[in-house]
C-alpha positions as CSV (number, residue, x, y, z in Angstrom):
1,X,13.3,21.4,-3.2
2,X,10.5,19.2,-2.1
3,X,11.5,15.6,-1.2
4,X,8.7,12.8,-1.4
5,X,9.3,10.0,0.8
6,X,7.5,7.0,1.6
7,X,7.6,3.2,2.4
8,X,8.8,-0.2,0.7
9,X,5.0,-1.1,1.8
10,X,3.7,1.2,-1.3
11,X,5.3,-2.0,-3.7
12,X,6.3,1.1,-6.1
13,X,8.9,-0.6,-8.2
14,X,12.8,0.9,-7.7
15,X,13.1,1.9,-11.7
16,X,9.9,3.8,-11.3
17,X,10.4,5.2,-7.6
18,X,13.8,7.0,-9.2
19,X,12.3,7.8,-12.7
20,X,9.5,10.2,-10.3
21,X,12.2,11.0,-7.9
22,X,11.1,9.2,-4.7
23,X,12.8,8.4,-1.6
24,X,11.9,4.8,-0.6
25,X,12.6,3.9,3.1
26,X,12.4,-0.2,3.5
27,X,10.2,-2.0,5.9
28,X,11.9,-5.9,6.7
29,X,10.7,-9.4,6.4
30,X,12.1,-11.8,9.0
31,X,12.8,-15.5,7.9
32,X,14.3,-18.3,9.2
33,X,16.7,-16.3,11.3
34,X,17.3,-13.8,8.1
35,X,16.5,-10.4,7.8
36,X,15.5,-9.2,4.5
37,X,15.5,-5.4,3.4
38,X,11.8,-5.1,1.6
39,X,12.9,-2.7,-0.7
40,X,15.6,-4.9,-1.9
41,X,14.0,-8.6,-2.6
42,X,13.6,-10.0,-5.7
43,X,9.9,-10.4,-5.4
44,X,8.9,-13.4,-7.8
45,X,11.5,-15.2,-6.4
46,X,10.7,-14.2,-3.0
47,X,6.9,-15.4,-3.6
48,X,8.0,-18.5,-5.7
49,X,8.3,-20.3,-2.3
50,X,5.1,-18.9,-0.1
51,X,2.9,-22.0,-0.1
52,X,6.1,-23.7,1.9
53,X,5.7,-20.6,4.1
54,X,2.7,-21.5,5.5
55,X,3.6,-23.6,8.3
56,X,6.6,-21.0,9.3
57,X,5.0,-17.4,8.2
58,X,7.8,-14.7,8.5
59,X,7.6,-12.2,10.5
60,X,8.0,-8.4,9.8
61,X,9.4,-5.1,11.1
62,X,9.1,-1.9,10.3
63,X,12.1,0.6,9.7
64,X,14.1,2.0,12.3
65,X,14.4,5.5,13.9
66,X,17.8,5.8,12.6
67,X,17.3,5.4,9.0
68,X,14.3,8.0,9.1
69,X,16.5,10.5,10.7
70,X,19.1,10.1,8.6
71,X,17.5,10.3,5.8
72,X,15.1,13.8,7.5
73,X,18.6,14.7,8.5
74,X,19.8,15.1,5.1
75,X,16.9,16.9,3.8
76,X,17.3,19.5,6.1
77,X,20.9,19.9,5.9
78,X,20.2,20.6,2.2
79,X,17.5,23.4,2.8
80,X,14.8,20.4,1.5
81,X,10.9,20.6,2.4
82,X,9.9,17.3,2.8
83,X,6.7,15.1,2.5
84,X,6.2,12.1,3.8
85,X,3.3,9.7,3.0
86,X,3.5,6.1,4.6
87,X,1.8,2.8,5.5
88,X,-1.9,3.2,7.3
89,X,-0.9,3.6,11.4
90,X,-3.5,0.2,11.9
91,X,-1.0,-2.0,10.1
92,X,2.6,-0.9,10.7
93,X,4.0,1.6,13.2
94,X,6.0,3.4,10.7
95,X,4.2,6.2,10.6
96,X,4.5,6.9,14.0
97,X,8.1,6.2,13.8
98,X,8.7,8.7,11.4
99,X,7.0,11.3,13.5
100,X,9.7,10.4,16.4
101,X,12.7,11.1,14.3
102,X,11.0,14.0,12.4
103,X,11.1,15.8,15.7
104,X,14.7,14.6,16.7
105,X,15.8,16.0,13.4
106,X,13.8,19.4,14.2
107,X,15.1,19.8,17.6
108,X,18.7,20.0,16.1
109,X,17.2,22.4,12.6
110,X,14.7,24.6,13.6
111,X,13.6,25.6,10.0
112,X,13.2,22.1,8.9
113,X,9.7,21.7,7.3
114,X,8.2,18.7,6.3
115,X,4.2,17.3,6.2
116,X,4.2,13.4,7.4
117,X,1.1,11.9,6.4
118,X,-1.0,8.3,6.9
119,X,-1.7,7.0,3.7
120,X,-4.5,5.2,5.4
121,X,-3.6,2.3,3.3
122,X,-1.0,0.2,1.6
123,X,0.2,-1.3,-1.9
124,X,-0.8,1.2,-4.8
125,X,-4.1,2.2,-2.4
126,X,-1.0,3.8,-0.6
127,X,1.4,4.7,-4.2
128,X,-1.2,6.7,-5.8
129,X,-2.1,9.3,-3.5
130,X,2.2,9.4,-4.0
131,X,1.6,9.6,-7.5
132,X,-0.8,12.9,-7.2
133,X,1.8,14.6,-4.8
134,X,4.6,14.0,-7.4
135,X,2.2,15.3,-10.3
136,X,2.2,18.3,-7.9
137,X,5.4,19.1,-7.0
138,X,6.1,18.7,-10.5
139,X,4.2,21.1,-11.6
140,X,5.7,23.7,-9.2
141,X,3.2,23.0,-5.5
142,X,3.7,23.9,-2.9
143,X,4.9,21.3,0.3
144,X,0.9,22.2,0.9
145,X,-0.5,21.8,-2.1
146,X,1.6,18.5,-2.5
147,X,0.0,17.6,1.0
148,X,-3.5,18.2,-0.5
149,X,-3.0,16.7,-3.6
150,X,-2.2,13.2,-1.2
151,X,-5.2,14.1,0.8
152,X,-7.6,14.2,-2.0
153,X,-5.6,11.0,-3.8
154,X,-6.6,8.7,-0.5
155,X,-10.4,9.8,-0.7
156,X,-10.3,8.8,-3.8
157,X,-8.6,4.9,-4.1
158,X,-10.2,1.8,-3.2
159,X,-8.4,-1.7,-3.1
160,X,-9.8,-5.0,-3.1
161,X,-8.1,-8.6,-2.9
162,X,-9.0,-12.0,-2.3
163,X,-6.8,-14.4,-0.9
164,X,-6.7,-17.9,-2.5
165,X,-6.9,-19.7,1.1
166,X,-7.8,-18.4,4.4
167,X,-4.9,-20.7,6.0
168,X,-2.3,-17.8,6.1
169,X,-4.9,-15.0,7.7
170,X,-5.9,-17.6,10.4
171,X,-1.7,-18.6,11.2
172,X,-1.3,-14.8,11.7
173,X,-4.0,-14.5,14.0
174,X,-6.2,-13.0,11.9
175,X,-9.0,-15.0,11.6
176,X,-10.1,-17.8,14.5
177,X,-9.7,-21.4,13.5
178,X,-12.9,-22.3,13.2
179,X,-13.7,-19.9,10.5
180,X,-10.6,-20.6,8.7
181,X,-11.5,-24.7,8.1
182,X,-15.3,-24.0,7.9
183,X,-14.2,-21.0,4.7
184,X,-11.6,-23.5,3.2
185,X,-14.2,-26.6,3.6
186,X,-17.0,-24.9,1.6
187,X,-14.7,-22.8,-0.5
188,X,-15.6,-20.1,1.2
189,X,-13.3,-16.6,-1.0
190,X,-13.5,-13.2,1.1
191,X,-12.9,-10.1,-0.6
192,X,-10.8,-7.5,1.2
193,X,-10.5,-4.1,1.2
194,X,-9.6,-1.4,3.1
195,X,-11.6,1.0,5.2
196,X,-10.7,4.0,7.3
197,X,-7.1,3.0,7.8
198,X,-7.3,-0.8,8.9
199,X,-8.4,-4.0,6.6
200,X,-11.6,-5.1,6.4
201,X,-14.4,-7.6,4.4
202,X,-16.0,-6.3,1.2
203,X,-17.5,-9.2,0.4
204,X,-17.9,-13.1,0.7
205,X,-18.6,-15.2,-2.4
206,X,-17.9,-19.5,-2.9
207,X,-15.2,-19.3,-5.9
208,X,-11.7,-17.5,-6.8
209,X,-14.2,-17.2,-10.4
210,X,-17.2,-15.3,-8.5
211,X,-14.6,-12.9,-6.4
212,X,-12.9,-11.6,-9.7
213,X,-16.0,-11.3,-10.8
214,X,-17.4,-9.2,-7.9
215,X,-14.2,-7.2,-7.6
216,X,-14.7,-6.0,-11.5
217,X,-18.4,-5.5,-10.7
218,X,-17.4,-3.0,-8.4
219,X,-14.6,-1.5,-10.0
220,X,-17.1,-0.8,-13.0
221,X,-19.1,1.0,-10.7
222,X,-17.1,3.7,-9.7
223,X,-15.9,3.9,-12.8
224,X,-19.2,5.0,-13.7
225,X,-19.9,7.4,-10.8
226,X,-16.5,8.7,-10.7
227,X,-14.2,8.2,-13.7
228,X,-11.0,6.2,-13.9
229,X,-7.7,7.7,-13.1
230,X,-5.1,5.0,-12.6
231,X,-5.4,0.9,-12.2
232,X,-2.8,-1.5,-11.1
233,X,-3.3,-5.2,-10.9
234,X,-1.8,-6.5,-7.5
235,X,-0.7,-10.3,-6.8
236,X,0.7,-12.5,-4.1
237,X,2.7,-15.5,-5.2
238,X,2.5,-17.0,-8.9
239,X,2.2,-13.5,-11.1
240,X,0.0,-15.7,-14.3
241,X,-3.1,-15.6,-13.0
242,X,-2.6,-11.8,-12.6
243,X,-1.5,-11.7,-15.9
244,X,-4.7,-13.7,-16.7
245,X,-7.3,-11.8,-15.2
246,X,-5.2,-8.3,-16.7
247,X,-5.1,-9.8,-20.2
248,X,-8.9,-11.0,-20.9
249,X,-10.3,-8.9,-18.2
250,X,-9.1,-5.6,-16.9
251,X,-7.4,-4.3,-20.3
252,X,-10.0,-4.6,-22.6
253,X,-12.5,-2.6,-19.1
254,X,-10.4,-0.1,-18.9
255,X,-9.1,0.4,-22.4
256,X,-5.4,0.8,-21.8
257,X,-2.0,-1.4,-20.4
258,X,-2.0,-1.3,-16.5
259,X,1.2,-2.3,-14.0
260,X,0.8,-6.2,-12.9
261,X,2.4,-5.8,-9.5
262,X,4.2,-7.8,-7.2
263,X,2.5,-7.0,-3.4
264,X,5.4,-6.0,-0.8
265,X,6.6,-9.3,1.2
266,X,5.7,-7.2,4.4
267,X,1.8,-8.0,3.3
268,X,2.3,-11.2,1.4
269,X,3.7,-13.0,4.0
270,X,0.2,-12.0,6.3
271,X,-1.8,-12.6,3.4
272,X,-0.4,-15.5,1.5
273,X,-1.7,-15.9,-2.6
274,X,-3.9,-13.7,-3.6
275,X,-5.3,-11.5,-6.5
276,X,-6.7,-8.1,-6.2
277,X,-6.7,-4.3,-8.1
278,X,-5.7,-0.9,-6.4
279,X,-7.4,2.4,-8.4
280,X,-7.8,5.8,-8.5
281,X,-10.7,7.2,-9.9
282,X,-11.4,11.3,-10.2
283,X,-13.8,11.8,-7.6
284,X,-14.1,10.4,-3.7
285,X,-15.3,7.0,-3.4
286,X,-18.3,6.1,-0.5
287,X,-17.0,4.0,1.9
288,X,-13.5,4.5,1.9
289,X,-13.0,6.9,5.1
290,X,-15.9,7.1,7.4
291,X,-13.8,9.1,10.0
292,X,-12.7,12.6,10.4
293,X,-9.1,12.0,8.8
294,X,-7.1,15.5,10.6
295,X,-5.9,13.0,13.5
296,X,-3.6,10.8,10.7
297,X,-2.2,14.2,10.1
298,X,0.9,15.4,11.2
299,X,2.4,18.7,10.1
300,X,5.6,20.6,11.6
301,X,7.4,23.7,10.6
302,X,4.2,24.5,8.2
């Protein structure tokens, strides 16, 4: 049996994650002296207080050793093939923690195989290259073909978001100061997205109205070069504008219901309230990788 695990980062829900048989391990946000398990928080809640956040941002940490080898130990214990696809190396260590305890738990099996893999990403940019490796092994892959079918799902997502404020990216030490009060002054909305791993500007425009606008643009453009395979709606804090911009916007574009998604805390919280899409259209994108991708690769036992 192939086993398909990845992070709390991928914000799959848990009644999905079981109905396509996925192991989920969690990433941690860090409040007030709390520790919260990711995987377990009840996200509109969570968000429901994030603007009081701003002046004490949690922190984050990512899963521990342990809990990856127990959970590789299991799988090999049971004669399992596993693949694992996780949270891009240029935000979180995870993936290079899973590596560690893949190799502890190999040392101790020696026929253990499993395929660990950088999503190069996170949110549903992450979960649907997941998706195509379930649609795989469902249909009787390979632990290779699954790996292939995650390869081709990365080249082929693109995510884009736009913060409401730039006050939460400049407390993390994202941005500097100066650009932070100059962008909130004049209004100032970036447009992120996600390039070759690590996070990065798609696009600057002067109102929340004009970045929506510009992210459909877009999305409407690969859509026409390269088909439309799967759409999720992605939001940070209050869900209704999400539910907005879904309703009178992305449904009647792309013909069909899509997921309106809560983003995992472990962004949020880096991020603060924001709006964005993660797809998956049929064909690579330009732009998304730019770099040879065999180094985020990790194989053993294959």
């Amino acid at each position: 049996m192939i086993r398909i695990i990845t992070d709390s980062v991928a914000s799959i829900p848990k009644e999905e994650a079981k109905r396509l048989g996925l192991e989920v391990v969690t990433l941690y946000v860090n409040h007030n002296g709390e520790e919260y398990a990711d995987a377990d928080l009840d996200l509109d809640q969570f968000y429901a207080g994030i603007n009081e956040m701003v002046n004490n941002i949690p922190t984050t940490s990512q899963p521990s050793q342990h809990a990856f080898e127990e959970l590789f130990e299991k799988a090999a214990q049971a004669g399992d093939e596993v693949l694992g696809v996780f949270i891009s190396s240029k935000f979180s260590g995870t993936f290079d923690g899973a590596i560690r305890a893949a190799r502890a738990v190999q040392s101790r099996n020696i026929d253990f195989k499993c395929i660990l893999m950088d999503s190069m990403s996170n949110g549903y940019d992450e979960a649907w290259p997941v998706y195509d490796a379930v649609d795989k092994r469902d249909a009787g892959g390979s632990l290779e073909d699954c790996a292939a079918a995650v390869w081709s799902g990365i080249t082929c997502t693109r995510w884009l978001f736009s913060p409401e404020t730039l006050t939460f990216l400049h407390k993390g030490g994202r941005i500097g100061g100066a650009a932070a009060l100059l962008g909130n002054a004049i209004k100032l909305v970036p447009i992120l997205t996600v390039i070759d791993g690590a996070a990065e500007t798609f696009a600057k425009v002067r109102t929340r109205k004009k970045a929506l606008e510009r992210m459909v643009q877009k999305l409407k453009e690969d859509m026409s070069l390269h088909g439309l395979k799967r759409l999720a709606v992605h939001y940070i804090g209050d869900k209704a504008p999400a539910l907005e911009w879904a309703r009178d916007t992305i449904i009647p574009l792309v013909g069909h219901e899509v997921p309106i998604l809560p983003v995992s805390p472990v962004l949020g919280v880096h991020t603060g309230p924001a709006i964005g899409i993660a797809y998956e259209c049929n064909s690579p994108l330009e732009g998304k990788l730019t770099a040879p991708y065999n180094e985020s690769i990790f194989a053993m036992g294959v």
